[in-house]
C-alpha positions as CSV (number, residue, x, y, z in Angstrom):
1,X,105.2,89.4,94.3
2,X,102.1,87.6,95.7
3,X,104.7,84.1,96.0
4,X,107.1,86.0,97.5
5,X,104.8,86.9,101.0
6,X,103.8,83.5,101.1
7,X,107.0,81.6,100.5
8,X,108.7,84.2,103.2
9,X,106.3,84.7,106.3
10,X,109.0,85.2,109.1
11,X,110.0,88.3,106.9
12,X,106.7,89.3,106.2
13,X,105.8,89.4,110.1
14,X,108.8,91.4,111.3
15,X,108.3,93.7,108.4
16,X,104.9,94.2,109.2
17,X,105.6,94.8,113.0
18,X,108.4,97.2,112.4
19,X,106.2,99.5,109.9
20,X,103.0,99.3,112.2
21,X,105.4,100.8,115.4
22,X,106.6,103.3,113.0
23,X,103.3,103.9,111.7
24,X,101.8,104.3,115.4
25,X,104.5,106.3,116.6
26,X,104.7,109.0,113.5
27,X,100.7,109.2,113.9
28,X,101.2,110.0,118.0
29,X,104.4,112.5,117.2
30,X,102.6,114.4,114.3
31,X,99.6,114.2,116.8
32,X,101.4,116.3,119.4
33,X,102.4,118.8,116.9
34,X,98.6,120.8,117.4
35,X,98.3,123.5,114.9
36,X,101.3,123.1,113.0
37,X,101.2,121.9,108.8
38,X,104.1,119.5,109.4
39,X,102.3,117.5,112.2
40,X,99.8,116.9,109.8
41,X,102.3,115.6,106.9
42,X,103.7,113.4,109.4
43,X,100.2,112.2,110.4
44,X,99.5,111.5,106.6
45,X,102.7,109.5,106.4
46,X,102.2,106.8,109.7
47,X,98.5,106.3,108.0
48,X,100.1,105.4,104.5
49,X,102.3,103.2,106.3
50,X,99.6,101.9,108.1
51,X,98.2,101.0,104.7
52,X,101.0,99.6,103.4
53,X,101.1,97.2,106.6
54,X,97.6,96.5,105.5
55,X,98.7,95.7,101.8
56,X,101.5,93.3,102.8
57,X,99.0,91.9,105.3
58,X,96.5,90.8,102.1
59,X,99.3,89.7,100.0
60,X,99.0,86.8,101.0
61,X,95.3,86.2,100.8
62,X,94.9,87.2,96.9
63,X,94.5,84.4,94.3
């Protein structure tokens, strides 16, 4: 899978954009959702996507 990032990096740069404005904008919509459990699940899921930016990000980088 490591090959695969580095061989590809035009796909591994729109892939990362598009999940970090999803991320971003799940964070701010559960953000505005004050008091409520569902704002906080959707919270949770734009910072695991967040991470999973970061994980494609460091693909690249492991020996």
């Amino acid at each position: 899978m490591k090959t695969f990032w580095k061989t590809h990096p035009a796909l591994r740069i729109v892939l990362m954009i598009v999940l970090f404005v999803l991320s971003v904008a799940l964070v701010v919509a559960g953000w505005k959702m004050t008091g409520q459990l569902a704002g906080l699940g959707i919270m949770l899921v734009g910072v695991a996507l967040l991470l999973a930016v970061l994980a494609i990000y460091n693909a690249t980088y492991q020996d």
